[in-house]
N, C-alpha and C positions, 0 to 999 in steps of 0.2 A: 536463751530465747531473746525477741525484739526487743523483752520488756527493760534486762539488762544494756542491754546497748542503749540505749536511748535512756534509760534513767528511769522508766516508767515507775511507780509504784505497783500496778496489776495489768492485765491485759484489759487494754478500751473496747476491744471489740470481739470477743468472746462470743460463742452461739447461744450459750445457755442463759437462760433470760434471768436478770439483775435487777430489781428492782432499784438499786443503786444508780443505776445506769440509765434509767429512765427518762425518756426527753418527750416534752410537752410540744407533739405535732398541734397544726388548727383540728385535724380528724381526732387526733389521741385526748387535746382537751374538750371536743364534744362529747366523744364517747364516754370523758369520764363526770359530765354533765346528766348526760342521761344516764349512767350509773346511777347518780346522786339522789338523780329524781326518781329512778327505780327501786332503789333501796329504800328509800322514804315512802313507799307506798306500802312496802309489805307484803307484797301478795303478787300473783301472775308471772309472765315469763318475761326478762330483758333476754333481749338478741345481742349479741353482735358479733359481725361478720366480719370476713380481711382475707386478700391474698395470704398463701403460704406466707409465712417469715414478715406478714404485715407489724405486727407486734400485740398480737390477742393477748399471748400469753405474759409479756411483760407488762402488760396495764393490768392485768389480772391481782400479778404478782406486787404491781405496783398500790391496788385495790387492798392488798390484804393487809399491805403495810400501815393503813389508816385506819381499817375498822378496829372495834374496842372489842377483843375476843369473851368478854363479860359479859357483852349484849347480844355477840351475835355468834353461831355456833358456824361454822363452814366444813361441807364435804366437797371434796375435788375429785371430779370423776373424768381418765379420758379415755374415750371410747372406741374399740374397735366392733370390728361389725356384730354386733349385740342385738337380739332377738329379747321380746319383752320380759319373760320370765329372768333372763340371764341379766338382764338391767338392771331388777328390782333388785338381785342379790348380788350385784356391784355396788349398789347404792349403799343397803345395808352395811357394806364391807367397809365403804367409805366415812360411813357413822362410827364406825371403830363395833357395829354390832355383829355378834357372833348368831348364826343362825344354821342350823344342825339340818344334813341333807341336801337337798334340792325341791323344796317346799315352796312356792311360790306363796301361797297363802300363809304363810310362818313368816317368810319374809315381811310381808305388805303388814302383819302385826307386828311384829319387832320394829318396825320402822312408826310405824303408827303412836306405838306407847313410847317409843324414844322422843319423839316430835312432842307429846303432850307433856312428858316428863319434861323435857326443855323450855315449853311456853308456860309452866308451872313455875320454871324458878326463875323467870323474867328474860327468857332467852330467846330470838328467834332465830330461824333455821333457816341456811342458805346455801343451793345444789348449783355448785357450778362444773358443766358438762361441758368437757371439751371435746373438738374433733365430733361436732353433732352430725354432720354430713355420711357419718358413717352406719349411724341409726336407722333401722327400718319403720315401716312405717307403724309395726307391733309397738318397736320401743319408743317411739315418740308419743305415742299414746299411751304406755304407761306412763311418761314422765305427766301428761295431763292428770292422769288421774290421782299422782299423788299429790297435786296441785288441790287436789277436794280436801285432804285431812284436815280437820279443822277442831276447834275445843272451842264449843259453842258459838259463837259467829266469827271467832278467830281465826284466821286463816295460820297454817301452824309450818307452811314450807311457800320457799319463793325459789325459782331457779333459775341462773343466768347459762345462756346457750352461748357456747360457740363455735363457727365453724366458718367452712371458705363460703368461696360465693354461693357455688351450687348447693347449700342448704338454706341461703337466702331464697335463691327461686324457688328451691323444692317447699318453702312455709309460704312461698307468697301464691302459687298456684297450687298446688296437690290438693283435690276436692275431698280428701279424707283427712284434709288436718284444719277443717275450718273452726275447730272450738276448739283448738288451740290457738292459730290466728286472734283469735278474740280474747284469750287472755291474754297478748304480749301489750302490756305496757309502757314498753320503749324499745328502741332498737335504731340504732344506729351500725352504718359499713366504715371502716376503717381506710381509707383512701391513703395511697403511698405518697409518701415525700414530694412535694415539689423538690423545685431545684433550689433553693436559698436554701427550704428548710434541710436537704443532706449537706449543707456548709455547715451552717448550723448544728445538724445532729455531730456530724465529725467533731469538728472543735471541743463540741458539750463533753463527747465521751474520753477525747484526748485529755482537754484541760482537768478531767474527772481524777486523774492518775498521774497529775503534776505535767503536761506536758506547756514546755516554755517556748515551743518556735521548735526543739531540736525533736524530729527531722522537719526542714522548712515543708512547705508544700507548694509548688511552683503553681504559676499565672495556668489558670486553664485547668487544672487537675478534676478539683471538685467539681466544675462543669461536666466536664468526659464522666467522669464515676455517676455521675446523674445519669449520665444518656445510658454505661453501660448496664447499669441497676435498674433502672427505673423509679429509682426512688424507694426500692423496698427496705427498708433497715435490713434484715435479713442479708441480703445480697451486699448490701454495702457493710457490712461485717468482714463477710467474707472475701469480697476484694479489698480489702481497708489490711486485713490481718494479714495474707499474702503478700502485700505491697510492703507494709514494714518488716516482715520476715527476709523480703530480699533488700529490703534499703540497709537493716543489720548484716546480711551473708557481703554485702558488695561495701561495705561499709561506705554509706551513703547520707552527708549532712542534712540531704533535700529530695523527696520522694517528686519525680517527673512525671511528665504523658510519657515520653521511651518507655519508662518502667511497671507503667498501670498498662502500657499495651502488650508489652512482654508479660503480665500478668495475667490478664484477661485470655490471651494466644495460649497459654498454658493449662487456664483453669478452663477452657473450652474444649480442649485436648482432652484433659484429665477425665470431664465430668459428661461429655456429648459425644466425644468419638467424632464427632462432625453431623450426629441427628439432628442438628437444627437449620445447619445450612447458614447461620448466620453468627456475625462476629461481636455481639452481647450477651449479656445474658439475662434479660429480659424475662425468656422464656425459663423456667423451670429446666434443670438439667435431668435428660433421660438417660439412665442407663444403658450400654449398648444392647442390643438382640433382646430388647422386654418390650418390643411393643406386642398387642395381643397374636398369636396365629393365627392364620387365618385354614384352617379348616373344617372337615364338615362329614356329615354321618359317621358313623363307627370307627371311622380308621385315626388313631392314635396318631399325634401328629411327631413323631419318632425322627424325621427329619430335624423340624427346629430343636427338639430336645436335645437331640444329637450335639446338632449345632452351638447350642448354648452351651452344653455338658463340655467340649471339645474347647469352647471360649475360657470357659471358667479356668480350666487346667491347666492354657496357656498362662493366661495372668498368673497362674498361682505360680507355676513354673519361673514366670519373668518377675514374680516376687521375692521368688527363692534368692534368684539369682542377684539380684539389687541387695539383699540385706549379706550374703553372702561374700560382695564385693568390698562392701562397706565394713564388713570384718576383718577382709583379706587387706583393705590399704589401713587399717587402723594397725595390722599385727607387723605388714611390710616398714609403718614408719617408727612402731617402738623398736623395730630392731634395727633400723636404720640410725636413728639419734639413739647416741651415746649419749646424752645430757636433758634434762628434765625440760620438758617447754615451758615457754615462758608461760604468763598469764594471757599476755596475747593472744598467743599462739591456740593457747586452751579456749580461748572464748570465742575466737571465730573456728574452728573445728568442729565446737560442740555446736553456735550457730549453721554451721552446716549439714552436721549430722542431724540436727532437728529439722529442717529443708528436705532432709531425704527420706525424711522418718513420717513426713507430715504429707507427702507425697505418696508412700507405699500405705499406708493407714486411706490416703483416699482413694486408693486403687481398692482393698480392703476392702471396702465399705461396698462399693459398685460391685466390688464381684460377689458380696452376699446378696445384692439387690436383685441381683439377674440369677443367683439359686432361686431365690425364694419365689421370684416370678417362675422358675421353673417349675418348682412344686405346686402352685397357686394351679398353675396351666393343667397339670395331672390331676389334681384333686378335681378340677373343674371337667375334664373329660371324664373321669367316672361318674362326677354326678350326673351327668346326662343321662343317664339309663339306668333305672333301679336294677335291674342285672350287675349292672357293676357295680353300683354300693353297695351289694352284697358281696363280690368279689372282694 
């Protein structure tokens, strides 16, 4: 991989959030102000909000690494579409409490004497729910009402929400969540990078894993990686990691704009198909054929399914065939050389072969995304008619 070529110690730009890794935005160090001053309060609900891939979950991560687990208990909950009763026994689950059945009422007790058993031996308790835009408006109100347990005027649960925008607007207008509203204590939105600060974060996460200058990074680069991101960490991960992937395959002292553009033309290939019409990525990548159907009364929409079902098979097919090829010239050159390859030879081959391997994995990924949309679309035309939920 990059990391070898270049000397790296680990990968800098990695998906999965690192607390290590952590770089202090002007958003990222308010957000963790009003952490500070939410946590000090004890009680009610902290917000906070952010684009996909804004960085929720590594300030979270980066959160946990500071508190003193002797004083303060943490459950981490992330949420899919969860109905109130189903919350409460996620919660539970998340306390590490065992709770026998599907007992709503057994739950909200098991959770209840855990909380005072904890505020007993000097401990307070803290719910942090991720992905809250996906909550209905049942479960956001339970999460209020576990916000009542209390041990005598003590308040004995405090929870931090998170989620994109759209659960900002949905807490700031939706007229059935105004005594929640009134509990949140703080909250602050997560605003993406300017343009210094993705210099900045770059460097932060390079210089993290020993890097000296090698690969350079030419006049202009981190500019363009701003326009093509936006600023989102997330996004700038990911063209950051493809770009040193190919600066190692082309063995390249100094990553270019040629090579963030041949970057960006690829992962827009890769990840849009051309659904956006435009040459950033700004926008969130959509998978091909998932945007909703559009149909209507009874009739089964058997065309796009079709359609999609027909999609999928080819990729799988053109998947086959890429990992296949990649078998047939690895078998073609061991019995071609008579003599053992160098270490050279070895390191840019398996560089290469991780290029093709990192490429079928993102085709992979896209063609689960456009099943699952396909079955989402099914389940949702039956539930249209109690007739077919029966069926």
């Amino acid at each position: 991989m990059y990391e070898q070529f270049y000397g790296f110690a680990a990968r800098p730009f990695q998906l999965t959030p690192d607390p290590q890794f952590y770089f202090e935005s002007v958003s990222h160090k308010k957000a963790m102000s009003y952490l500070g001053y939410g946590l000090g309060q004890g009680e009610g609900f902290i917000v906070i909000t952010g684009e996909v891939g804004a960085g929720k979950s590594t300030l979270v991560a980066h959160l946990m690494e500071r508190i003193d687990p002797s004083a303060l208990t943490v459950a981490q909950v992330v949420t899919s579409a969860l109905d109130g009763a189903e919350l409460v026994h996620v919660v539970a689950q998340a306390f590490g409490l065992a709770v026998e059945g599907h007992d709503k009422a057994g739950a909200l007790g098991a959770i209840e004497r855990f909380l005072q058993d904890e505020a007993r031996a000097g401990r307070r308790c803290l719910l942090v729910v991720d992905e809250c835009q996906n909550l209905d408006l049942a479960a956001l109100e339970e999460l209020r009402m576990l916000s009542n347990f209390q041990l005598g005027s003590h308040p004995l649960l405090q929870s931090l929400l998170l989620g994109q925008p759209e659960f900002r607007r949905t807490l700031a207008h939706h007229p059935g969540l105004e005594q929640l509203r009134q509990r949140i204590i703080a909250s602050h939105h997560l605003e993406a990078l300017d343009e210094s600060e993705v210099e900045a974060y770059v460097c932060h996460r390079l210089r993290h894993v020993g890097w000296v200058g090698n690969p350079g990074l030419s006049e202009g680069l981190l500019d363009a990686l701003y326009r093509q991101t936006g600023g989102i960490p997330r996004r700038v991960n990911q063209v950051m990691n493809r770009l040193l992937l190919l600066g190692a395959i082309e063995e390249r002292g100094e990553l270019t704009l040629a090579m963030l553009d041949d970057v960006v033309a690829e992962m827009t290939a890769d990840q849009t198909r051309g659904a956006h019409g435009r040459g950033d990525l700004r926008a969130a990548p959509v998978p091909v054929n998932v945007a909703a159907p559009a149909h209507s009364g009874d009739s089964l929409p058997t065309a796009e399914v079709a359609a999609m079902l027909a999609d999928r098979d080819a990729r799988t097919a053109e998947l086959e065939a890429a990992i296949s090829e990649l078998q047939a010239a690895g078998s073609q050159h061991r019995a071609a050389s008579g003599e053992a390859l160098s270490p050279e030879e070895v390191r840019i081959a398996e560089a290469r072969f991780a290029a093709e391997l990192e490429r079928i994995e993102a085709r992979l990924e896209e063609q689960e995304q456009s099943f699952r949309h396909v079955l989402t679309m099914l389940i949702e035309w039956l539930e249209e008619d109690p007739s077919r939920q029966a069926a």
